[in-house]
C-alpha angles and dihedrals in degrees: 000000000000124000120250114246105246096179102115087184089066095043081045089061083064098075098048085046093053091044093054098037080056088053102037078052090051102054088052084046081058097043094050097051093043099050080036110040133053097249134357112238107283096002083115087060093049088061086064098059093033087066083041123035125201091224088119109039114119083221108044104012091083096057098040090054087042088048092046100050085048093066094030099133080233095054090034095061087047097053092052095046089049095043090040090053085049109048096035083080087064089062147283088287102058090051095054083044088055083042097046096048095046083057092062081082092064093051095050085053097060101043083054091064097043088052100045123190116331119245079260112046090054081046092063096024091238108184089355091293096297120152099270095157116122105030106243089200089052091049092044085048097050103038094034102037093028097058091047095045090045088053096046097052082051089062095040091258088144087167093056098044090048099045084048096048087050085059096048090049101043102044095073101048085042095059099046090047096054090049112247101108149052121231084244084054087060109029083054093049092051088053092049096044101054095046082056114047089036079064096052095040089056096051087052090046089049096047087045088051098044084053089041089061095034088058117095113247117242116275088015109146120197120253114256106253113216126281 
């Protein structure tokens, strides 16, 4: 008879696989319907504000600038430099999690390429027909954002997971907004980006758990060895 696998941390790795497997399956699920169907859901509406960007509402101007400058290639080096120096701190692990999740960008870029401009997107000439699909700035926001802030809420920094999670949920509706993207830019871009940052995020829990058992327990005192 086998013996049964008591490691939890490894059954616990099957809830952050599944997630991302369901979101790696939805953003196929994107990029199908929109090189398939007509329209994605809400891509008509894009066109609107396309022809008619939001940069100078009163409302809605001041976060898409603020969105924009957040993902600018500039700002986003310096970020990395600036969360991979901190956390570093934390340990070897956190700083290849920061890196791990700023490279999400690379990837994105890449499959935008590979995709190339929807059906939709030539027919309209949106962005001149360039690639657009999925949203490099969502992906950068989710897996970037979204792995600090998940390790700050993991160390009770509550102002650093919330200032993080603004970013995440504001990034989409700001570049469609602005008019840069389609919906199925953005839609896309959530879906990719959380694959990828819960992946990286599971990789970081199950580190933290392996050097939380490793480590001896307080008031622990060593066995004797033989003499």
């Amino acid at each position: 008879m086998g013996t049964p696998d008591h490691d939890p941390g490894r059954r616990a790795l099957l809830v952050p696989l599944v997630a991302a497997a369901v979101a790696l399956a939805g953003f196929v699920a994107v990029v199908v319907w929109a090189q398939v169907a007509d329209a994605f859901p809400g891509d008509r509406r894009s066109l609107e504000w396309i022809a008619d960007p939001r940069w100078d509402s009163p409302r809605v101007g001041p976060m898409l600038r603020l969105m924009d400058l957040a993902a600018d290639p500039g700002v986003a080096v310096i970020s990395i430099a600036i969360a991979m120096s901190a956390w570093s701190r934390a340990g070897r692990r956190e700083a290849c999690a920061v890196l791990a999740g700023a490279c999400s960008v690379l990837v994105s870029g890449a499959l935008k390429a590979i995709i190339g401009p929807t059906p939709f997107a030539v027919q309209h000439a949106v962005l001149n027909g360039d690639p657009s699909l999925p949203s490099g700035h969502v992906v950068w926001a989710v897996a970037f954002y979204g792995t600090i802030g998940w390790m700050g809420w993991r160390r009770g920094w509550w102002e650093l997971a919330l200032a993080c999670a603004a970013v995440v949920v504001a990034m989409g509706p700001a570049r469609a907004l602005a008019g840069v993207h389609l919906v199925s830019d953005v839609v896309a871009g959530y879906l990719f980006g959380i694959a990828w940052a819960v992946l990286v995020i599971a990789w970081w829990e199950r580190g933290r758990s392996l050097s939380g058992r490793r480590a001896p327990r307080p008031g622990a005192t060593a066995r004797p060895g033989r003499r």
